[in-house]
Each structure stands twice: as structure tokens, then as C-alpha cells.
ZADO-899251 format. One record per residue (C-alpha): residue number from 1; x, y, z; residue in three letters. Coordinates in pm, whole numbers, plus 50000, padded with zeros to 5 digits. Example, Ala and Ser with C-alpha at 12.3 -4.5 7.8 and 13.67 -1.06 7.14 Angstrom:
<nodes>
<node resi="1" xx="51230" yy="49550" zz="50780" resn="Ala"/>
<node resi="2" xx="51367" yy="49894" zz="50714" resn="Ser"/>
</nodes>
This chain:
<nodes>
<node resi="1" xx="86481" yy="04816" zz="87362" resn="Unk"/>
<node resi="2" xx="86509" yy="04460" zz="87471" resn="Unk"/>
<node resi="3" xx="86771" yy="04273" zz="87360" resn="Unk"/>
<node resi="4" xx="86675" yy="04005" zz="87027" resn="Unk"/>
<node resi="5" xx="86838" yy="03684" zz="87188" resn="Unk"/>
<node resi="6" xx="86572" yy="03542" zz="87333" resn="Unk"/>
<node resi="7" xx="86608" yy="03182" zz="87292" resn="Unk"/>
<node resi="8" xx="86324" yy="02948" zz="87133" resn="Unk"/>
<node resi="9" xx="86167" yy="02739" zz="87358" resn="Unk"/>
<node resi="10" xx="86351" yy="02400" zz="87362" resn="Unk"/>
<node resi="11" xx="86323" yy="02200" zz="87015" resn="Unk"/>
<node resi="12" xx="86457" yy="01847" zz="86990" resn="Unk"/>
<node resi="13" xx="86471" yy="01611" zz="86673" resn="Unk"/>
<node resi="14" xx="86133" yy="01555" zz="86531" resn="Unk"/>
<node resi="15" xx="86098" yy="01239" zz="86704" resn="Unk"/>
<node resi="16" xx="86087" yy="01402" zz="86989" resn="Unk"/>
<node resi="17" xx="85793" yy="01605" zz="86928" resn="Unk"/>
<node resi="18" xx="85636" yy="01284" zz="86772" resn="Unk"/>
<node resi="19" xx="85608" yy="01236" zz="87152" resn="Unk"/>
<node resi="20" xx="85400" yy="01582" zz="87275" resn="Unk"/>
<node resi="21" xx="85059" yy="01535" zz="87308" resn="Unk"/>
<node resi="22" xx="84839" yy="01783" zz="87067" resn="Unk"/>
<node resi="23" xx="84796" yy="02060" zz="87376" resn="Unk"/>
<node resi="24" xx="85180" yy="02060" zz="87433" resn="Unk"/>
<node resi="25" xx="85266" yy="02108" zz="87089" resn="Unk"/>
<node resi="26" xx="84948" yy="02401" zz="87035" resn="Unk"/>
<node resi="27" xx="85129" yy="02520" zz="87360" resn="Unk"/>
<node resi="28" xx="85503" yy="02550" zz="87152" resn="Unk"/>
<node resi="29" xx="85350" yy="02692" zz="86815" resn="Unk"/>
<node resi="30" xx="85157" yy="02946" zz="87051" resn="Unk"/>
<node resi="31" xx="85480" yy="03035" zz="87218" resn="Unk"/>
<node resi="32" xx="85749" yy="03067" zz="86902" resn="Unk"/>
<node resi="33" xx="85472" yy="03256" zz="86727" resn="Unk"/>
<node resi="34" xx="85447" yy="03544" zz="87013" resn="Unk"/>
<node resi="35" xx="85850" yy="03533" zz="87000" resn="Unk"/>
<node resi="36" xx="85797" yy="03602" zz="86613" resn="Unk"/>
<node resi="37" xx="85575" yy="03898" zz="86679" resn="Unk"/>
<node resi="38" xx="85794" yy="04053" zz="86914" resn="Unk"/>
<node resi="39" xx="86093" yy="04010" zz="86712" resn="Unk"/>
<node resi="40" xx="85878" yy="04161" zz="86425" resn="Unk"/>
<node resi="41" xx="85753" yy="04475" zz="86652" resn="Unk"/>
<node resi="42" xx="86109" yy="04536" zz="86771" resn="Unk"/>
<node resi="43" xx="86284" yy="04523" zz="86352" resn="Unk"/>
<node resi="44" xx="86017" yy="04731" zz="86287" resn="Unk"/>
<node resi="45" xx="86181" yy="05081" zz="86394" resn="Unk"/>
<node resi="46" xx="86483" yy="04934" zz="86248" resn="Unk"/>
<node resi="47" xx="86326" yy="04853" zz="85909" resn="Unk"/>
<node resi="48" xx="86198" yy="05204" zz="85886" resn="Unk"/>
<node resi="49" xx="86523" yy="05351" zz="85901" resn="Unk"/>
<node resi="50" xx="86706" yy="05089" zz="85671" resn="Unk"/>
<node resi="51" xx="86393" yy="05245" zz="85415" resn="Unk"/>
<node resi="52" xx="86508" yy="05562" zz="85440" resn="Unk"/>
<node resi="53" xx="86887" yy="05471" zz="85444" resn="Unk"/>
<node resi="54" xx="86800" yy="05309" zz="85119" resn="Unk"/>
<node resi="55" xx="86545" yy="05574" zz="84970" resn="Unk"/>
<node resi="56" xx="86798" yy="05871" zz="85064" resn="Unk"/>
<node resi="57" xx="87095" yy="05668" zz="84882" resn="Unk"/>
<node resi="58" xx="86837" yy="05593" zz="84552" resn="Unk"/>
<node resi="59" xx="86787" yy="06019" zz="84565" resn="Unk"/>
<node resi="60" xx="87201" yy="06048" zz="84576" resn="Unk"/>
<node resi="61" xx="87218" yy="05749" zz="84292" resn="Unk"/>
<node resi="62" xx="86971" yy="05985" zz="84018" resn="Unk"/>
<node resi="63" xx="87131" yy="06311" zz="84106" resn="Unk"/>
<node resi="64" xx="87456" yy="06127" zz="83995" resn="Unk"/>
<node resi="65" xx="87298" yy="05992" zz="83693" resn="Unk"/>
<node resi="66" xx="87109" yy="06334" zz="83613" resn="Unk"/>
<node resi="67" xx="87516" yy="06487" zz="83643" resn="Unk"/>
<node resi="68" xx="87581" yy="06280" zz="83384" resn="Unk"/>
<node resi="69" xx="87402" yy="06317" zz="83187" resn="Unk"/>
<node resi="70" xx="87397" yy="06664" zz="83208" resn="Unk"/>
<node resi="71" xx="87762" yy="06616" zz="83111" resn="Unk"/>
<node resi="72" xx="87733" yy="06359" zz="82827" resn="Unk"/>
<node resi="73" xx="87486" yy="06622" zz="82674" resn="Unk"/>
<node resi="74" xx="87734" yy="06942" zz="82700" resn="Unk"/>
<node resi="75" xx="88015" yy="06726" zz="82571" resn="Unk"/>
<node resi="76" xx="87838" yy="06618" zz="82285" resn="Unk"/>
<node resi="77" xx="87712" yy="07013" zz="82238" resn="Unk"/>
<node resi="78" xx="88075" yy="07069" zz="82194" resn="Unk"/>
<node resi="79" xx="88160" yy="06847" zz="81990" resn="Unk"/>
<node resi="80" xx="87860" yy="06910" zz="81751" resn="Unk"/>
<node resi="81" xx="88006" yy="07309" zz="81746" resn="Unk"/>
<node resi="82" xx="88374" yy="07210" zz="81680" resn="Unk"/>
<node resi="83" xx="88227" yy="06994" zz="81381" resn="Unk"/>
<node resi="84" xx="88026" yy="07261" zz="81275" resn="Unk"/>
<node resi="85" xx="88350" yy="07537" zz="81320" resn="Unk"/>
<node resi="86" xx="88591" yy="07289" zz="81125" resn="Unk"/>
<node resi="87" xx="88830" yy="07270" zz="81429" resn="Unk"/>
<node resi="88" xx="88782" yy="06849" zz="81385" resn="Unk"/>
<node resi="89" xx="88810" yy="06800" zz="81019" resn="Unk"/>
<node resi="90" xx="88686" yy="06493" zz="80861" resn="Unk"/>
<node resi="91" xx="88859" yy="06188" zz="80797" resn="Unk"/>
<node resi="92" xx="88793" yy="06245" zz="80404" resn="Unk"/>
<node resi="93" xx="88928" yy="06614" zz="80468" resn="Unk"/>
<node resi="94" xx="89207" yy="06503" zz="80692" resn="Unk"/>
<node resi="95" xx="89386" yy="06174" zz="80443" resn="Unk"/>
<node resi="96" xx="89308" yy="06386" zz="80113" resn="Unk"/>
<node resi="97" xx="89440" yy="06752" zz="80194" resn="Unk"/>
<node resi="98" xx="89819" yy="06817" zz="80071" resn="Unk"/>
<node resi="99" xx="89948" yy="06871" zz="80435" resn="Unk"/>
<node resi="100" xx="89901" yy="06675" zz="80715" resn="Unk"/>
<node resi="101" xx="89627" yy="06838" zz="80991" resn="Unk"/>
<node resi="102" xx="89771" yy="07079" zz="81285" resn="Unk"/>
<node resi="103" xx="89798" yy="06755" zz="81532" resn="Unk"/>
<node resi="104" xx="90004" yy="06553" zz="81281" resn="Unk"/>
<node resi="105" xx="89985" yy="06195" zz="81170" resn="Unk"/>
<node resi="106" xx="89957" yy="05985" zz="81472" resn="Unk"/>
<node resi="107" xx="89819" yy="05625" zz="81568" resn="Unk"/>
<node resi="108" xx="89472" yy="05606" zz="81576" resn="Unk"/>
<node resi="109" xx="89458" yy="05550" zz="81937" resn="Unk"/>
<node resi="110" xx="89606" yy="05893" zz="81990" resn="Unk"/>
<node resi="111" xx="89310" yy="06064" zz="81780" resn="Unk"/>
<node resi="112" xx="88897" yy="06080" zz="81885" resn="Unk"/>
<node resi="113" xx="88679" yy="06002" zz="81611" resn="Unk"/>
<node resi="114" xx="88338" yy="06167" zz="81663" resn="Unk"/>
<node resi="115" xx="88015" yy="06183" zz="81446" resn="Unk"/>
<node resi="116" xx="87813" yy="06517" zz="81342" resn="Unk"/>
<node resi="117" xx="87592" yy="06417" zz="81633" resn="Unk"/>
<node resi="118" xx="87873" yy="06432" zz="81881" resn="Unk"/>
<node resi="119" xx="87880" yy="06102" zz="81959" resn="Unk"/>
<node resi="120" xx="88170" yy="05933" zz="82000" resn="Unk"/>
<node resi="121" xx="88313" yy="05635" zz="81816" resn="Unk"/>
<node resi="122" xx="88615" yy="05361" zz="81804" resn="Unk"/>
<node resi="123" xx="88728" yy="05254" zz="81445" resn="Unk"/>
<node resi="124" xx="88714" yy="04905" zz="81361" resn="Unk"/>
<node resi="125" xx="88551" yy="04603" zz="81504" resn="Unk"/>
<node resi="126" xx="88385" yy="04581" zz="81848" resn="Unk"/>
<node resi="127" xx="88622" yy="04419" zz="82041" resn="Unk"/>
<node resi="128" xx="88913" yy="04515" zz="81902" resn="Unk"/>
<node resi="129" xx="89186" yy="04623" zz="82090" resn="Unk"/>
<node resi="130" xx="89311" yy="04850" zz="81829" resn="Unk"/>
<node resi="131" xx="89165" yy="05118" zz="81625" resn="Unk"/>
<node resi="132" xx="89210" yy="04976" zz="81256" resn="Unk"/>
<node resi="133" xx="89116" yy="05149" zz="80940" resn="Unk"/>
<node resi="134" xx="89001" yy="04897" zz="80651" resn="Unk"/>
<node resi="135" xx="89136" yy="05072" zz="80286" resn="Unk"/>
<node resi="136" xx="89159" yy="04902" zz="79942" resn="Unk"/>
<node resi="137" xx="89281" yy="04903" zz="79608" resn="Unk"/>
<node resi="138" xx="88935" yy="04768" zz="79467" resn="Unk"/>
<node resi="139" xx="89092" yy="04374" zz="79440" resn="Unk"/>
<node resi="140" xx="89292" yy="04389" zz="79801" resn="Unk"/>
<node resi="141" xx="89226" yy="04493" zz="80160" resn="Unk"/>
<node resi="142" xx="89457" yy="04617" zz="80422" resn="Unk"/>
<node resi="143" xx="89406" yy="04750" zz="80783" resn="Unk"/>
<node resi="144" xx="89630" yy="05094" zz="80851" resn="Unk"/>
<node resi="145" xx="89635" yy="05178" zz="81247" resn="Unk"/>
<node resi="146" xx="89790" yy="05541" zz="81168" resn="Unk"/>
<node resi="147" xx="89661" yy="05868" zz="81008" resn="Unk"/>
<node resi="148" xx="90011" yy="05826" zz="80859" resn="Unk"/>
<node resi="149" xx="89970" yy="05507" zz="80659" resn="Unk"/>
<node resi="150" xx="89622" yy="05621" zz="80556" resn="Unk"/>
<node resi="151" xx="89725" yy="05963" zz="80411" resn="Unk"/>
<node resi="152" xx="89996" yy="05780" zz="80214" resn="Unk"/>
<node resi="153" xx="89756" yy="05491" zz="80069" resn="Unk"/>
<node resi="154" xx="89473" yy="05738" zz="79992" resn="Unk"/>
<node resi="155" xx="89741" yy="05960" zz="79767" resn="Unk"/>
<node resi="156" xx="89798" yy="05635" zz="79585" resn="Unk"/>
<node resi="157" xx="89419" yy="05600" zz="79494" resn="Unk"/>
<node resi="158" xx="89282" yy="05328" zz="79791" resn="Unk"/>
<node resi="159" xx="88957" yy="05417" zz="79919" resn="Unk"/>
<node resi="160" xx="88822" yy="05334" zz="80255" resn="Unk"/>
<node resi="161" xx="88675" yy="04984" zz="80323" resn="Unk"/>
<node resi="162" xx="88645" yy="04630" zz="80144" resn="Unk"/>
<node resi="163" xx="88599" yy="04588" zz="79738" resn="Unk"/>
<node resi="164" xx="88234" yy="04494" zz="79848" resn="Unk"/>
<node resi="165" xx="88170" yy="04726" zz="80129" resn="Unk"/>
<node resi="166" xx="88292" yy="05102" zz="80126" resn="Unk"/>
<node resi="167" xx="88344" yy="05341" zz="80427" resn="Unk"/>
<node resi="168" xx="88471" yy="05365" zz="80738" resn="Unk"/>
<node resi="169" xx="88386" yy="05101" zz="80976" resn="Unk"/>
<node resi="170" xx="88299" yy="05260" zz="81360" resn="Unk"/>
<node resi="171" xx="88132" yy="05137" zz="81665" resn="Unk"/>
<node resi="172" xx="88022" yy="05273" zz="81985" resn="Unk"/>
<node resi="173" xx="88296" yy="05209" zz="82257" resn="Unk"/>
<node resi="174" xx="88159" yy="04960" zz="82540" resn="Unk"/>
<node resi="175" xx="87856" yy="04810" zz="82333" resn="Unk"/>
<node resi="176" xx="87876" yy="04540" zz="81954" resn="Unk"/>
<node resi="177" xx="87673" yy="04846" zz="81758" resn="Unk"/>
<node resi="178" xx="87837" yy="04892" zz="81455" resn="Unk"/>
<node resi="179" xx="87819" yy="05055" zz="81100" resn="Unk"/>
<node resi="180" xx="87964" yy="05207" zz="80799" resn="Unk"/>
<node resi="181" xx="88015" yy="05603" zz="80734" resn="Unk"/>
<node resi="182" xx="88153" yy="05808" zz="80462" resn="Unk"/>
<node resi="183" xx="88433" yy="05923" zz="80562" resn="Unk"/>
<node resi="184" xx="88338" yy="06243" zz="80506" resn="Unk"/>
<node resi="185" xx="88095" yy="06170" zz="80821" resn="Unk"/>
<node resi="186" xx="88354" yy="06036" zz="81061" resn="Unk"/>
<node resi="187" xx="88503" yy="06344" zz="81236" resn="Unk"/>
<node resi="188" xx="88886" yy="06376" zz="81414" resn="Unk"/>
<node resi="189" xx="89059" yy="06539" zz="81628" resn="Unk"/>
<node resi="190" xx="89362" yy="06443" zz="81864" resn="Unk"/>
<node resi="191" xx="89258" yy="06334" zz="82193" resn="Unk"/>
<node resi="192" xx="89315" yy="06527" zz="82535" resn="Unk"/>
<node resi="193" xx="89553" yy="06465" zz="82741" resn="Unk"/>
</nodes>
């Protein structure tokens, strides 16, 4: 294959083609243009196997994604039977019962909150850096960030959420989607480790 350093032929400042007559300068477009087609018919190998580089990677890049979600799938399947088994009670079940659940009272951050659909879900608002649970009186508001604080408040009669908006406020973790459950629809359990 022949190297692809052959030079142009020599170009000056436009004035100094201001100074070939028509033929000459037919003669230099004639010339760079066969350079351009034999630059073209010599990528051209080259540009074949950069395709198929790039097509073989594209094949690699939706196995990975079909893996995935493969995975996100299961997991969810998972969570939708441990729901379904009671081994993540809800938050309802989980502030209101007499004893505190088999993983304690910890921080929110240490616990998963999942929905019946397996999803999972942050407390709070999007963008927050910590998990927050909004509970009231019916005239005040307060934000608890432990299963702790919320068992305690709930025994004294606060409900979750604002005066003018009840439930437990979730999101989906990496996105601003947001809503309010019951807590009887907002699912725990203590996260892996």
C-alpha cells in the first residue's frame, strides 16, 4: 500500500494563482483531484474495517444493555415476591407495630424503600442528599431522617406528610419523578451490604 504523504502540488497565496493562466490552473484542479481519488481508493479498505470495528462494538454495547436489563427485571421479580411474602413490611406496618422490625430502627439511608412493583425509590425530594420523611401533627410539619424518630412520632398520633398533602413523598433515584404513596404502599427493608 503506498504510503498517504504525497504532497499537493505547489499552492501559493491566492495572488499567486491570480497569475496562472486558465489551462495551468484546469491543469492543478485536474491534478489535486486525482490525488483525492487515490487517497479515497486507498481509506477505503481502511474505512471498511473501522465499520466493522464500530458495528462489532454496537453488537457488544446491546448485549450489555440486554444483561441489564435482564438483571433490572429479576431484581425487581424479587423484590415483587419478598413484598408479596412480607419479608419487607410496609412503612405503615413497620412505624405502627409495637416492636421495632427484625433490622431495627436505623437512618433512612441504611434502609431500601421499594414499591409493590419492585421498583425502587429514595424518600424525599429529588435532589436531596438525604432521605427525609415529611410527618405532621395536622397544624405542623417536621422532616424525621430515621425509622427511629418516625416510630416514636407516629405512636404520638402524626401522620405522614403536610396538613394539606398526606403520604409519603418518594422519587425515582437519578431522575425529578416524584409522587405521594400511602404508606401502606411504600415497602422497606434494610439495605445489603
Amino acid at each position: 500500500m503506498a504510503e498517504l504523504t504525497d504532497s499537493p502540488p505547489p499552492q501559493g497565496p491566492a495572488e499567486a494563482l491570480e497569475q496562472l493562466l486558465e489551462e495551468e490552473l484546469d491543469a492543478q484542479d485536474d491534478e489535486l483531484s486525482r490525488m483525492e481519488m487515490e487517497v479515497r481508493r486507498r481509506l477505503a479498505p481502511l474505512q471498511a474495517e473501522l465499520g466493522g470495528l464500530t458495528a462489532a462494538r454496537g453488537r457488544i454495547a446491546t448485549e450489555r444493555r440486554r444483561r441489564e436489563r435482564l438483571a433490572q427485571m429479576r431484581q425487581r421479580q424479587e423484590v415483587r415476591t419478598e413484598v408479596r411474602a412480607g419479608a419487607a413490611p410496609s412503612l405503615l406496618e413497620a412505624v405502627s407495630a409495637p416492636d421495632p422490625p427484625a433490622f431495627g430502627e436505623p437512618a433512612f439511608s441504611e434502609l431500601e424503600f421499594l414499591l409493590e412493583t419492585g421498583g425502587v425509590v429514595r424518600l424525599g425530594y429529588p435532589g436531596s442528599k438525604t432521605q427525609t420523611l415529611q410527618m405532621t401533627d395536622g397544624s405542623s410539619a417536621t422532616q424525621v431522617s430515621d425509622l427511629a424518630e418516625a416510630r416514636r412520632l407516629y405512636h404520638l398520633g402524626w401522620e405522614f406528610g403536610v396538613p394539606a398533602r398526606p403520604g409519603v413523598r418518594v422519587h425515582t433515584p437519578g431522575t425529578r419523578l416524584e409522587r405521594l404513596l400511602a404508606a401502606e404502599r411504600c415497602f422497606l427493608r434494610a439495605k445489603e451490604k
